[in-house]
N, C-alpha and C positions, 0 to 999 in steps of 0.2 A: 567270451564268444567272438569278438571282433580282432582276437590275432589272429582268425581264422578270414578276415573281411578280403583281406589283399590277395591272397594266396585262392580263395575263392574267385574272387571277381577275375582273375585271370585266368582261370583253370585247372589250377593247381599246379602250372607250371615254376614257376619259383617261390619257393618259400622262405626267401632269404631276407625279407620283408617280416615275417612272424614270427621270427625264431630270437630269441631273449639274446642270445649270444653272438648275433653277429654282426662282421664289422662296421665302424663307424664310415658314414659319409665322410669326407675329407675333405672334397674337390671344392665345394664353395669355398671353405678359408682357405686352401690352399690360393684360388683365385684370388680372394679377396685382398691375400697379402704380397701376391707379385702384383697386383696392381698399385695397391697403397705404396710399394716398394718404389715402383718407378716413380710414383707420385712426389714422392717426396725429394728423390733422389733431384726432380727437375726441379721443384721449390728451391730444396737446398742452393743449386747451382744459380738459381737466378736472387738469390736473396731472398725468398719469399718466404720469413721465419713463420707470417703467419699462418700457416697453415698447420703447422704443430700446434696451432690453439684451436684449430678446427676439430669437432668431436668425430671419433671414429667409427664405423659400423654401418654404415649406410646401405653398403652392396647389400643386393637380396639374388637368389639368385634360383629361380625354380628346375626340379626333374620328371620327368614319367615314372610312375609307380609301375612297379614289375620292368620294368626295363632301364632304367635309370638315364635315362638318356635326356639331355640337357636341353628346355627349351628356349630359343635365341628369338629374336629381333627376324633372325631368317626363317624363321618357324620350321613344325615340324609336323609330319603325316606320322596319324596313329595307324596300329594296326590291332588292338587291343579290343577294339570294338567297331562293329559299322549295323548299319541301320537300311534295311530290304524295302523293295518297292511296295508291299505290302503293312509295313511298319516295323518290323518284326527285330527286335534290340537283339542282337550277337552281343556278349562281352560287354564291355565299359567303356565305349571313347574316348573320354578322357577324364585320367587319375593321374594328378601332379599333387609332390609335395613342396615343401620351400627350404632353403639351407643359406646362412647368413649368421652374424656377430650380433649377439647378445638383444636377441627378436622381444620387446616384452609385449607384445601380443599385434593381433593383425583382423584388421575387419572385413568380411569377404560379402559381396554385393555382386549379384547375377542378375542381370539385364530384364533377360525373357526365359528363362529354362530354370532349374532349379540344381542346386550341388548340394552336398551331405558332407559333413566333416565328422572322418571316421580316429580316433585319437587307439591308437594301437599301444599303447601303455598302460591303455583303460584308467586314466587319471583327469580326465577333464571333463570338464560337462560336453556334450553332444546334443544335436537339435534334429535330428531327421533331416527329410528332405526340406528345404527352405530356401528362402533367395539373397537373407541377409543373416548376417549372426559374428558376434567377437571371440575369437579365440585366444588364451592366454597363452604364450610357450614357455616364457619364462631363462635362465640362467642356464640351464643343462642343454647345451647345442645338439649334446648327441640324441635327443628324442626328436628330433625335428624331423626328420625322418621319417620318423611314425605318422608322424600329423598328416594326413592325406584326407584331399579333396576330391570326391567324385561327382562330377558334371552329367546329368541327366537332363536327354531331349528330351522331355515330355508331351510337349507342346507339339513338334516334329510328330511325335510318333501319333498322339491320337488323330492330327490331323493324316497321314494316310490309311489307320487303322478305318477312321470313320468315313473313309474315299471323299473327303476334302482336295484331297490331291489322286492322283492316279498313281504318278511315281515320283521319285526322287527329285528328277529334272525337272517337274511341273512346280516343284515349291520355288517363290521370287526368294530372289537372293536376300531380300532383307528378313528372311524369315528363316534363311538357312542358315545366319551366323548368332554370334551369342558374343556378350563379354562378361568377366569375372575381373571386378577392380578389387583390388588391395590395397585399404589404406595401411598402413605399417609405420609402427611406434617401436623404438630401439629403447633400451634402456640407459643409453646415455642422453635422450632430448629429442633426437636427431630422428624426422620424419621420412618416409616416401610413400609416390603410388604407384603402383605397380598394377599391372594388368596382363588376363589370357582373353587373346580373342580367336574362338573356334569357330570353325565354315565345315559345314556339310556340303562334301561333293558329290558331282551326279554318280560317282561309281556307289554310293554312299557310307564312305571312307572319312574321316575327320581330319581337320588338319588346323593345327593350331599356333600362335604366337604372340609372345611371354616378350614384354617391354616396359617401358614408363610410359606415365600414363598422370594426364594434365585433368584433373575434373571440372568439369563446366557445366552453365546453368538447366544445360540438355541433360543433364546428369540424373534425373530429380529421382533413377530409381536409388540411388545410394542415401538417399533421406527416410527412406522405408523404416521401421522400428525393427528392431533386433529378434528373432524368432527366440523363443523360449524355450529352454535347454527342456530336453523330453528325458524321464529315468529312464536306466539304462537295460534293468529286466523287462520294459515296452518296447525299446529298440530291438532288444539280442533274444532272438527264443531257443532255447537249445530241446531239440527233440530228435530222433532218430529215423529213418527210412528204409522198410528192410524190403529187400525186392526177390523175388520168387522167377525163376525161369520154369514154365510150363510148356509141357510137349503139347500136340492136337488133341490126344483125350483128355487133358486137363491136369496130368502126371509130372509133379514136379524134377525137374532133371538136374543133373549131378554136373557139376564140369569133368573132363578129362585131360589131367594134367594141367589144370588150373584154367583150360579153356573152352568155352560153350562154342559147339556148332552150331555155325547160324540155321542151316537149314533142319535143325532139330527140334526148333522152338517157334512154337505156336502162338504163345502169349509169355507176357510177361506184367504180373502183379506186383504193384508199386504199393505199398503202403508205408501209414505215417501214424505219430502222436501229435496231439493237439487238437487246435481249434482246426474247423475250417479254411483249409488253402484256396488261394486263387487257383492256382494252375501247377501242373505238372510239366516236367520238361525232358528231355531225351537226348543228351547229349555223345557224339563222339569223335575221339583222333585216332588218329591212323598209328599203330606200332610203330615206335621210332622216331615219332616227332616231337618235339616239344615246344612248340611254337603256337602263339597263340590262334596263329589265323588259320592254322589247320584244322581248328575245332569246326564241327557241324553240331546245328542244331538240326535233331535231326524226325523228332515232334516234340508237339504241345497238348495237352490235353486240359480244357479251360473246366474245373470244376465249380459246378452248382448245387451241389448236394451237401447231404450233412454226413455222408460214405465217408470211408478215413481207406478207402481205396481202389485203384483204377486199373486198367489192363490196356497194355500197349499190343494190339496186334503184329503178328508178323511182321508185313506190309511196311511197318516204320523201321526194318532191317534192312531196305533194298541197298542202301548205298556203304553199309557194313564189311569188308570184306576183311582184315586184318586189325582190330581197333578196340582201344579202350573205350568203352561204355561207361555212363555214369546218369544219377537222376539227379533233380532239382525239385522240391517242392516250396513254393511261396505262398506264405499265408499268410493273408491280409491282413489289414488293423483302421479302425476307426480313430486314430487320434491323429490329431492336427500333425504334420509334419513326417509322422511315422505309417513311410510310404508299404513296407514287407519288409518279413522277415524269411528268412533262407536255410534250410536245411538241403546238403547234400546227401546221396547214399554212398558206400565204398564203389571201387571201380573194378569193371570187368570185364575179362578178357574175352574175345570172341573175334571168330574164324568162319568163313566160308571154302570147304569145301568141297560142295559140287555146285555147277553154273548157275547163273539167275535161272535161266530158263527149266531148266531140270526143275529147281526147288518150285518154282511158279506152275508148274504143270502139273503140280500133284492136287489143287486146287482143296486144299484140307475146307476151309472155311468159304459161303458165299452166299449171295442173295439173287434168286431169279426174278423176273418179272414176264408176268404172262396176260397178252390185253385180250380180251375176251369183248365178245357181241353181245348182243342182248338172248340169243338164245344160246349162251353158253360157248359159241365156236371162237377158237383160237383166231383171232383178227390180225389179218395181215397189214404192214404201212406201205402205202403210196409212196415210192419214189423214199423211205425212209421216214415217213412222216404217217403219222395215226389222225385221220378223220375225230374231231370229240362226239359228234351229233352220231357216231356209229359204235361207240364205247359202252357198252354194258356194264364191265365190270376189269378192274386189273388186278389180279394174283399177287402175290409177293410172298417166294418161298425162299427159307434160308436153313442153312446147312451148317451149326456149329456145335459144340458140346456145352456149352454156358445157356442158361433159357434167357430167353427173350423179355424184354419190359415191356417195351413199345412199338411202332411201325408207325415212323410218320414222312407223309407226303412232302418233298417241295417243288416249288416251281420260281421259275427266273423268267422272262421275259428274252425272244430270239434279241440278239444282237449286247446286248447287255451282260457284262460278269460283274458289276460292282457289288460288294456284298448285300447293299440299302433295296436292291430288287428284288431278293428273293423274300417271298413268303413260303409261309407254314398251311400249306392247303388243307389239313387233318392228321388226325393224331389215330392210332387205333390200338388198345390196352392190349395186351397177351395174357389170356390166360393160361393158355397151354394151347400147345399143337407147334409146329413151325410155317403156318401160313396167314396172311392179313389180307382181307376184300378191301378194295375200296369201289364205291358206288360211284354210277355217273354222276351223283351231284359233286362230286369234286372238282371235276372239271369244267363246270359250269359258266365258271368268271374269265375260264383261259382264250384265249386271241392264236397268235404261234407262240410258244412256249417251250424251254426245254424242262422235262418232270423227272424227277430221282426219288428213290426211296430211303432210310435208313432205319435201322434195326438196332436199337438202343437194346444193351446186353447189362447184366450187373457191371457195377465196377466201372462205368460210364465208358465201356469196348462197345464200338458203333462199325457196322459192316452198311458201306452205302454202297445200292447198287449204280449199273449203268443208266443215263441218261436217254428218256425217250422223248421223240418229238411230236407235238400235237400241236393241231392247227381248229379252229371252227373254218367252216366256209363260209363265205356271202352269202347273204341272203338274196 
C-alpha cells in the first residue's frame, strides 16, 4: 500500500517515486566524490597523507520528494503543500528523503510538529505519526530513496482550526518554524548531525533548510524515547471508493466521451469499504497541468455517522470548468502514532459548457425561509433586520429529490465569524413533508444576531439557507 504513499501525497503527479523500476538517485555520490576528489587532491599537494587514514562517507545530503530538488544551507520554498487561513492542509509541505555513502541508520527528532517515515520498499518497521524514531538503511544505497519523511504541522493546523489564531500572520514566529535533527551513523564509525528547519510564511507557503547541526543542552527534545514501530496492515488500509454522478432527479449519468458536464450534475455519491472515515474530500486540476500547486481543494465533508456514504452537491462544482476530479476518503484510527489511513477514487474528467450563471438560474435544489407574526402574516425586516419580540413563527421550505433528516437552526452573534460563536439553537426531525416551524422560543436568548438554516439530507448532503438578521429591542 505505501508505493502508492508518494505518488498520493503529491497528486498523483509523478510516480517515478513508486515504480520498482526506476532510476537510481546518483547525484549525492556523484557529489560526494568530486568533492572527496578535490579533498584529497589538496592533502596530497600539501603532504597531508593523513587524511587517507581518515574514514570515508560522511556527506549526507537531503532531496524533496516528488520533485527532487536538493535542500541547501540556502534553503528552499515548497510548493507541494501550504496551509489556509482557516487551517485547512493542501498537499504535504514537506517530504524529503536523504542520499549518502554506506548510511547504517539515522535517528530523526522533531522539535514541535510530528513526521512519519514512510519506507517505500515495504521492508522496515514504520511508526506512524511521531516525533522521535531510528531507522535502519543499511548497505543498498539505492533504496534510500525510498526512505521519505513527511513533516506534519499539526500543532499549526488545530491551532487555526480551533480560531487560536485568526490567520496565518497572527501565529509568533516561534510557533511557525519547526526542526527535524538527524543524528547519522555510517557504517564505517564515522558520525554527523544533520538538520531541516521549516518556517511557515504569511502567504502559507513552507520554506525550508537542510544543514549541520551542533546539539546542545536546549536540545532536550532529542532525549525523547524512540516511538514504537506500529504493524503495517494498522498503517496501510486498502479499501475502494466508487463515486456515482447523479443528475436533479437522482438519475445516475453516463460520461460522453469520457467526460461529465458539469452543468448536468446534481449530486455526486461518494461511497466507501471499511470502518468509519473522518472526512471526505473533493479534489481538482485543471486539464493540462501537472503541477502540484494547481490542485484545488475544492470540499470537504467531515463525517460522523456510521453511513459508508455522502453526497456532494452541485454548489462544490463552481470553480470546475476543464478539470480532473478526484476523492479522498480518511479514516481514522485509535492507535498511538497511527494518525489515517487514505483511500483515493479513480479520476474524472469534467467540462463546463454553459455559463456559471445559466447553470445557477436553473435553481434545481434550495431552502426558503419565511418569518411569520404571530397571527400567521408574512413579516416584514426594518431596514433588513427582523424585530424577535414580533416573530411568531419561521417557515423553512426546501426543494430537492433526496428527503430530508433534519432542520436545524443556527445563529452567530453580529460582528463575529469565528466558528467558537456559533450555536445550535434547535434541531427539528423530518418526518415527511418538505417544511420545518420553528417557534418564537428559539429566538429567545438572541440580542443582534445573524440566523441560517440547514437541511441535513441522507448521505450527510446539507442545503443551508440565507442568513437573516434579528435583533431584540430595549426595553
Amino acid at each position: 500500500m505505501n508505493r502508492e504513499y508518494l505518488s498520493d501525497a503529491v497528486g498523483g503527479i509523478d510516480d517515478r517515486h513508486v515504480k520498482a523500476g526506476y532510476a537510481r538517485r546518483d547525484r549525492g555520490r556523484a557529489v560526494f566524490w568530486r568533492a572527496a576528489a578535490a579533498m584529497l587532491a589538496l592533502a596530497l599537494l600539501a603532504g597531508g597523507v593523513w587524511l587517507l587514514l581518515t574514514p570515508r562517507g560522511a556527506a549526507v545530503y537531503a532531496y524533496a520528494a516528488g520533485t527532487d530538488t536538493e535542500l541547501t544551507g540556502a534553503g528552499q520554498s515548497f510548493t507541494t503543500g501550504s496551509i489556509s487561513d482557516e487551517g485547512e492542509l493542501t498537499g504535504h509541505p514537506l517530504m524529503f528523503y536523504l542520499t549518502g555513502e554506506n548510511i547504517e541508520k539515522v535517528r530523526f527528532s522533531v522539535k514541535n510538529q510530528l513526521i512519519n517515515f514512510v519506507d517505500l520498499t515495504e521492508q522496515r518497521d514504520e511508526f506512524g505519526f511521531a516525533q522521535n524514531f531510528t531507522v535502519p538503511y543499511g548497505e543498498r544505497e539505492s533504496e534510500y530513496s525510498f526512505l521519505v519523511i513527511d513533516w506534519n504541522p499539526r500543532n499549526i493546523i488545530d491551532d487555526l482550526r480551533n480560531g487560536k489564531y485568526a490567520s496565518v500572520r497572527d501565529i509568533p514566529a516561534e510557533e511557525r518554524s519547526d526542526i527535524i535533527v538527524m543524528e547519522i551513523a555510517m557504517a564505517n564509525g564515522t558520525k554527523a548531525v544533520k538538520a531541516v528547519t521549516v518556517e511557515l510564511r504569511d502567504d502559507g507557503s513552507f520554506f525550508a533548510v537542510f544543514d549541520d547541526y551542533k546539539i546542545t543542552e536546549k536540545d532536550d527534545y532529542v532525549n525523547r524515547p524512540d516511538a514504537p514501530a506500529v504493524p503495517r496492515e494498522d498503517l496501510y488500509f486498502n479499501g475502494e471508493v466508487t463515486v456515482q454522478f447523479l443528475d436533479w432527479n437522482g438519475e445516475e449519468l453516463a460520461p460522453e466521451t469520457g467526460w461529465y458536464k458539469v452543468e448536468d450534475i446534481g449530486y455526486i455519491r461518494v461511497s466507501w469499504e471499511g470502518r468509519e472515515p473522518d472526512l471526505v474530500q473533493m479534489y481538482a486540476m485543471p486539464t493540462g497541468t501537472g503541477m502540484i500547486e494547481y490542485m484545488k481543494l475544492l470540499a470537504t465533508i467531515d463525517v460522523n455517522t456510521a453511513e459508508n456514504a455522502v453526497i456532494f452537491g452541485s454548489e462544490c462544482l463552481r470553480e470546475v470548468d476543464m478539470d480532473h476530479v478526484w476523492f479522498k476518503v480518511t479514516f481514522n484510527s485509535d492507535l498511538v502514532g497511527v494518525d489515517s489511513s487514505t483511500i483515493s477514487s479513480d479520476t474524472f474528467n469534467m467540462i463546463r459548457t454553459e455559463s456559471e450563471t445559466a447553470w445557477e438560474s436553473e435553481a434545481h435544489e434550495s431552502v426558503d425561509v419565511r418569518v411569520l407574526d404571530f397571527n400567521g402574516e408574512i413579516l416584514e425586516p426594518e431596514a433588513g433586520w427582523y424585530d424577535v419580540s414580533q416573530i411568531g413563527s419561521v417557515e423553512v421550505t426546501w426543494h430537492s429529490f433526496m428527503d430530508a433528516q433534519t432542520v436545524q437552526m443556527f445563529t452567530t452573534p453580529t460582528g463575529t465569524e469565528m466558528a467558537e460563536y456559533t450555536r445550535l439553537l434547535a434541531t427539528v426531525p423530518v418526518t415527511e413533508g418538505n417544511t420545518a416551524v420553528f417557534g418564537p422560543e428559539c429566538f429567545r436568548d438572541l440580542t443582534m444576531d445573524h440566523v441560517w438554516f440547514e437541511v441535513t439530507f441522507d448521505h450527510r448532503h446539507v442545503l443551508t439557507s440565507t442568513d437573516i438578521n434579528v435583533f431584540a429591542p430595549l426595553d
